[in-house]
C-alpha positions as CSV (number, residue, x, y, z in Angstrom):
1,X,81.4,42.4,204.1
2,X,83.6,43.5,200.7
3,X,81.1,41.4,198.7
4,X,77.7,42.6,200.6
5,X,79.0,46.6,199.4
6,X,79.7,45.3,196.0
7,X,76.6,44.1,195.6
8,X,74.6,46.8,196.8
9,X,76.9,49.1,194.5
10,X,76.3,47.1,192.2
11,X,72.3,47.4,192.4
12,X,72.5,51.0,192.9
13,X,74.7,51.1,190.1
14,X,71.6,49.1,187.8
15,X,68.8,51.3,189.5
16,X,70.7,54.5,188.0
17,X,70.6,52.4,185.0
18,X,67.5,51.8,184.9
19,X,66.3,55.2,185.7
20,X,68.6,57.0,182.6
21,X,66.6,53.9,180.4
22,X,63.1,55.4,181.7
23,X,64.2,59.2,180.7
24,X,65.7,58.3,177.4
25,X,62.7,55.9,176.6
26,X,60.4,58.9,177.5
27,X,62.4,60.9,175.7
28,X,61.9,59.1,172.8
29,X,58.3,58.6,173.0
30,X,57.6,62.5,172.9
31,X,60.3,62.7,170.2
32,X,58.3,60.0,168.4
33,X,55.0,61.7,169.0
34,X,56.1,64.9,167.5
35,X,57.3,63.3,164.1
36,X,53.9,61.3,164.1
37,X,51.9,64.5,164.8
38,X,54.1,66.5,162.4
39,X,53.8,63.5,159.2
40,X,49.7,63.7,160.1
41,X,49.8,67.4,159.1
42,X,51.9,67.7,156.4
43,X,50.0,64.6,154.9
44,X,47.0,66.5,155.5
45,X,48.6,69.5,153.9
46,X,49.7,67.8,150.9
47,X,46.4,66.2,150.8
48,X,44.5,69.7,151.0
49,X,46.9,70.8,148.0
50,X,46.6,67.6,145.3
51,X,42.3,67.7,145.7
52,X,42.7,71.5,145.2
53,X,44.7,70.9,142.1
54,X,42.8,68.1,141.2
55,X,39.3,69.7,141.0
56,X,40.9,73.1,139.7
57,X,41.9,70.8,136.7
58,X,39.6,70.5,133.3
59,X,40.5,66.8,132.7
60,X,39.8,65.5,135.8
61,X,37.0,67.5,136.3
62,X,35.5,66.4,133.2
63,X,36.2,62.6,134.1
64,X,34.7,62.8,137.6
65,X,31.8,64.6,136.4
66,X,31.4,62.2,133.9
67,X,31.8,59.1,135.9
68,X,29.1,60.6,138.6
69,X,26.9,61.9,136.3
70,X,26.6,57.7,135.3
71,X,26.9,55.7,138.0
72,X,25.5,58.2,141.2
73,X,22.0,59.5,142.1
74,X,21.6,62.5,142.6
75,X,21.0,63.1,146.2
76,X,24.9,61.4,146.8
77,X,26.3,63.6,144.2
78,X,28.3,66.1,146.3
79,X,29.8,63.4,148.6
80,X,30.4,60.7,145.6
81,X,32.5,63.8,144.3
82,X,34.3,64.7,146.9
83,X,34.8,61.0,148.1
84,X,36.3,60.8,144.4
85,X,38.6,63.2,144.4
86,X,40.2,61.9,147.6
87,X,40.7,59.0,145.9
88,X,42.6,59.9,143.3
89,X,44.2,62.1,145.6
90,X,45.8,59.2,147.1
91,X,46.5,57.2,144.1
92,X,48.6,60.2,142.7
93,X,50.2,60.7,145.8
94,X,51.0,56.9,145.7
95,X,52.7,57.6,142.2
96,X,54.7,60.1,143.8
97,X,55.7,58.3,146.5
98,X,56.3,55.2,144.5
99,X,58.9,57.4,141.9
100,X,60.3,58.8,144.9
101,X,61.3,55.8,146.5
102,X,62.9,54.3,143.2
103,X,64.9,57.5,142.3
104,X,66.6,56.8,145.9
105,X,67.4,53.6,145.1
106,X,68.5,54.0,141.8
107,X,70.9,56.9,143.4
């Protein structure tokens, strides 16, 4: 009879486990959703704010201009532009990222 209330103690024991493993795996999953959803807009953010600089700058200006005045016609234009910019966007931000990541492990 001893062993028949261990047991059960025991499983009871595991189900109360098992049920603070649920909560704290929930918990985690909002926590984890948060970060994700705050990373997506600061990224965007950031994004917004390197195009901005980039087209508010001459030399870039003048390159894109340059580069879609050759190789675009003229009804893609706008979008070749702003497609463009985006993309260097990203490449700078790469850079960044890239310098970042080596002056932490050089520290």
């Amino acid at each position: 009879m001893d062993n028949i209330l261990k047991e059960i103690a025991q499983i009871d024991s595991a189900e109360e486990d098992l049920h603070k493993l649920e909560l704290l795996n929930e918990t985690i999953s909002q926590v984890s959703q948060n970060v994700k959803k705050q990373n997506e807009e600061h990224l965007q953010n950031i994004t917004s704010l390197f195009t901005e600089k980039i087209k508010n700058n001459p030399g870039y200006n003048k390159v894109v201009t340059n580069f879609i005045d050759k190789y675009v016609t003229e009804d893609k234009k706008e979008e070749a532009k702003n497609e463009l910019f985006l993309i260097l966007t990203g490449e700078l931000l790469s850079v960044f990222k890239g310098l970042n990541q080596s002056n932490c492990s050089i520290m």
